[in-house]
N, C-alpha and C positions, 0 to 999 in steps of 0.2 A: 633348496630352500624356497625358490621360486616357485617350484613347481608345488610343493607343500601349501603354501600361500595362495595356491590358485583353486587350490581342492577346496582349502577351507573357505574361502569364497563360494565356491559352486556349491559345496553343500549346504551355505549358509540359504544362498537364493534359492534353491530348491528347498527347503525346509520352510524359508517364512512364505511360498509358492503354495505348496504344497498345504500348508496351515489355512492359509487365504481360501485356497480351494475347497478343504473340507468343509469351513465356515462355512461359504456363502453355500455349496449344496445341501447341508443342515437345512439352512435358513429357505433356502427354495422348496425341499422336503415337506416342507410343513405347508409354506405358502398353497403348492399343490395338492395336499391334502385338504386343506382348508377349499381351493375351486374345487376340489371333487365333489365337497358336499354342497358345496353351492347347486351345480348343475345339476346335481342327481336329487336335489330336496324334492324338486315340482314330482319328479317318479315316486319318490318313499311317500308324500305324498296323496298322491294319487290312488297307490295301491291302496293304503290304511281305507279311506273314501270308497273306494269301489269295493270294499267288501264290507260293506254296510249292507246288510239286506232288509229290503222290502216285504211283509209277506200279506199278500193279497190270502184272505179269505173265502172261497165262495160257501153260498149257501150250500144246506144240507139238501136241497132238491135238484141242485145242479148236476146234470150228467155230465160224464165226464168226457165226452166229444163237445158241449158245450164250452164245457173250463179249458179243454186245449183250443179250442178254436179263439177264445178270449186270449187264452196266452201265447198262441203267434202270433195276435193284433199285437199285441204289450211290446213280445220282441222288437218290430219291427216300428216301435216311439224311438224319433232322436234323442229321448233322455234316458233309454235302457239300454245299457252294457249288455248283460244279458238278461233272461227271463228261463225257469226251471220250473219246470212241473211239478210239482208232487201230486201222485195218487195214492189214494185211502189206503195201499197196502205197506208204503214208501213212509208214510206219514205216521202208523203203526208200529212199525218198526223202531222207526226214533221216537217214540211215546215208550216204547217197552225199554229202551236203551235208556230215559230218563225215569221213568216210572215204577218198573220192574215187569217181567212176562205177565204177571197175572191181575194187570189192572183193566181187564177188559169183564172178568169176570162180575163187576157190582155193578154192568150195562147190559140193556136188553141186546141194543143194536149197539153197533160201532160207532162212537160221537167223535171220530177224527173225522175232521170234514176234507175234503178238497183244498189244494193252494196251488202257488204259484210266488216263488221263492224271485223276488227283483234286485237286480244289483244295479245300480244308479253309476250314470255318466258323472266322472270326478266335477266335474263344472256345473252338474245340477245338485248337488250332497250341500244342501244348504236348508238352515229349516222350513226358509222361507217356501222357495220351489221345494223343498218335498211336501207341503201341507198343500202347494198347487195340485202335485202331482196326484196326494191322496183324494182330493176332490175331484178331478177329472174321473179315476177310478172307483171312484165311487160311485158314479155315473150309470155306471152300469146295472140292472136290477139284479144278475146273478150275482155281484160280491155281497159277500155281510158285512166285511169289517177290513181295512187295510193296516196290518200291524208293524208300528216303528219305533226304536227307540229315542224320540224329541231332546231325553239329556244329555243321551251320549253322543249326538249328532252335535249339540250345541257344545258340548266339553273338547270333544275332537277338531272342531271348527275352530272356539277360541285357541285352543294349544297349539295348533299349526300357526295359526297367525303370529301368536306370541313369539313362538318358534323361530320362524322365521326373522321377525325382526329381531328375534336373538344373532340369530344368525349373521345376519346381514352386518351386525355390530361388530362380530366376532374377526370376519371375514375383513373386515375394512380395517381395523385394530391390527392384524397381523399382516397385511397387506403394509400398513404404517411399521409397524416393527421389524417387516422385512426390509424394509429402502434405509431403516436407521441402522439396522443389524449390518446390511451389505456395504452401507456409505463408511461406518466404523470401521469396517475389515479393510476396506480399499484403504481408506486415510491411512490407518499405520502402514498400511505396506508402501504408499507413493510416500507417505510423511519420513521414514524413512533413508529416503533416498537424497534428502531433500537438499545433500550438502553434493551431489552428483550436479541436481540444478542447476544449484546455483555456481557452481564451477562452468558449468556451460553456460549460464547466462553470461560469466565475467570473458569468456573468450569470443563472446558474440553471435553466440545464437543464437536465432530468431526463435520464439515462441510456439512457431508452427513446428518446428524443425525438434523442439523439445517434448512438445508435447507425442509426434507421433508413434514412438517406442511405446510410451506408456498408455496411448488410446488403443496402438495395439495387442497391449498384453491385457489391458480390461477386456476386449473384446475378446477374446481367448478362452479369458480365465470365465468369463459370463458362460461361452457358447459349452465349454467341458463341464463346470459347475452345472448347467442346464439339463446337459446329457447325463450326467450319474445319477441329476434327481429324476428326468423322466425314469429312467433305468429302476431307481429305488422303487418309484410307484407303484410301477410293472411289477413288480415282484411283489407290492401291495394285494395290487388287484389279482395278483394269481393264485398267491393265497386265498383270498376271500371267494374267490371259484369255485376252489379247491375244497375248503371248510365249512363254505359256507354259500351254499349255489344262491340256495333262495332270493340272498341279499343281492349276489352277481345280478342276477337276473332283474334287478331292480337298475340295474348300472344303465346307462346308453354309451355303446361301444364309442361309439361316434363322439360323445362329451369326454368321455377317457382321452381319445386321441386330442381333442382339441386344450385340453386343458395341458398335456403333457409337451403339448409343442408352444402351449402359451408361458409354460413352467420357461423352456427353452430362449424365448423371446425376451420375459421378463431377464430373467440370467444377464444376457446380453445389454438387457435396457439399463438396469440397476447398475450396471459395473461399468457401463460407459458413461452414465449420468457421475454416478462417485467420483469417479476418475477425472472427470472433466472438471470437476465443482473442487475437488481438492488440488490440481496440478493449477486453476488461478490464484487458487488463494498462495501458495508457495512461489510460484513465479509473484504475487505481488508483495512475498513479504520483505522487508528490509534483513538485509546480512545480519544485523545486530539481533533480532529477534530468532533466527535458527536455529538457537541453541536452547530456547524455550518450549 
């Protein structure tokens, strides 16, 4: 019968254990997901920005040892990512791919002129500095015309912004919902025990002496909880490899790790904090209330 009694006890503790467990790594799941896109916005960012292209026009009298000589000066400006040629053959071609083959036919000569294709540093893709940038290139007597699009720089510009301080809302809101989601889970499991406590406070145990079972098993339960969500991530992010490179590639290895060990951290911080803040409130509450 003892022995029966002892089972059902253990599997009681492992089950409300095990329950606590899976909550709080849910609840880190998410939180991790959430730092993913924190860190990795300024990348998704950045790439949208740097494929904005610039396209410098030159005149119809510019040779084409001129236009390339103008556009390895361009490359080698702090505020170009890159710079791309086009020549009149290059530039024909994606005319017939928009136009059809035979629109060269109602021209004496060939009116595609020379460019040079600009993709803009993420930190200058702003309207401001690009209407610098077009005036400096303008500068020159071989360009005609430098061609941008002013609304979609200005649309992409607001939306990131907005974006972002969505973000930043979203991020801090779940951040809050994770310490209330993990503080809940810890409470019933320490609240629980509570008539353990207070048996031990009545034979004289010190506070310190009570509390350290239960700082131990938060910390535990924080550091494993921690470990299955970095674990979950990972297999996140290995999919999205896998399905989907492009995006990978937008990742920074190095934010992946740091987030997954800050996932870790948190774990350990939230469940040590819970645990602390609900074992005073028990050890101060009166006998006559424990049943409430």
């Amino acid at each position: 019968m003892k022995k029966r009694d002892n089972r059902i006890v253990a599997r009681r503790f492992i089950h409300s254990w095990l329950s606590s467990l899976i909550s709080i790594t849910l609840v880190l799941i998410l939180a991790g997901i959430g730092g993913m896109l924190a860190v990795n916005a300024r990348s998704v960012s950045d790439y949208f920005k740097e494929n904005i292209r610039l396209s410098v026009i030159f005149d119809m009298n510019t040779q084409e040892i001129d236009a390339l000589r103008y556009t390895d000066e361009l490359s080698r400006k702090d505020y170009v990512k890159e710079a791309k040629f086009i020549s009149k053959e290059q530039g024909t071609q994606e005319m017939k791919s928009v136009l059809g083959e035979d629109f060269l036919e109602v021209f004496d000569l060939n009116p595609v002129p020379l460019s040079t294709d600009l993709y803009i540093k993420s930190d200058y893709v702003h309207p401001d500095s690009l209407r610098n940038i077009q005036a400096e290139i303008m500068m020159n007597e071989s360009v005609r015309e430098v061609v941008w699009q002013e609304s979609v720089i200005e649309l992409i510009t607001n939306n990131i912004e907005k974006i972002g301080v969505v973000l930043a809302v979203f991020i801090a809101l779940l951040l809050f919902i994770s310490f209330f989601l993990v503080n809940n889970t810890v409470r019933l499991n320490v609240f629980s025990k509570r008539f353990n406590i207070h048996a031990m406070k009545l034979v004289g145990a010190k506070r310190s002496f009570i509390r350290k079972p239960f700082i131990v098993q938060g910390i535990w339960q924080g550091l494993v909880s921690g470990i299955l969500a970095s674990l979950a991530l990972g297999i996140i992010v290995y999919f999205i490899m896998a399905d989907f490179p492009q995006l990978y590639n937008l990742m920074n290895p190095v934010y992946i790790a740091a987030v997954c060990a800050g996932v870790i951290v948190l774990g350990i911080t939230l469940c040590l904090i819970s645990t602390w803040i609900v074992l005073n409130r028990i050890l101060s509450l009166p006998s006559d209330e424990l049943y409430y």
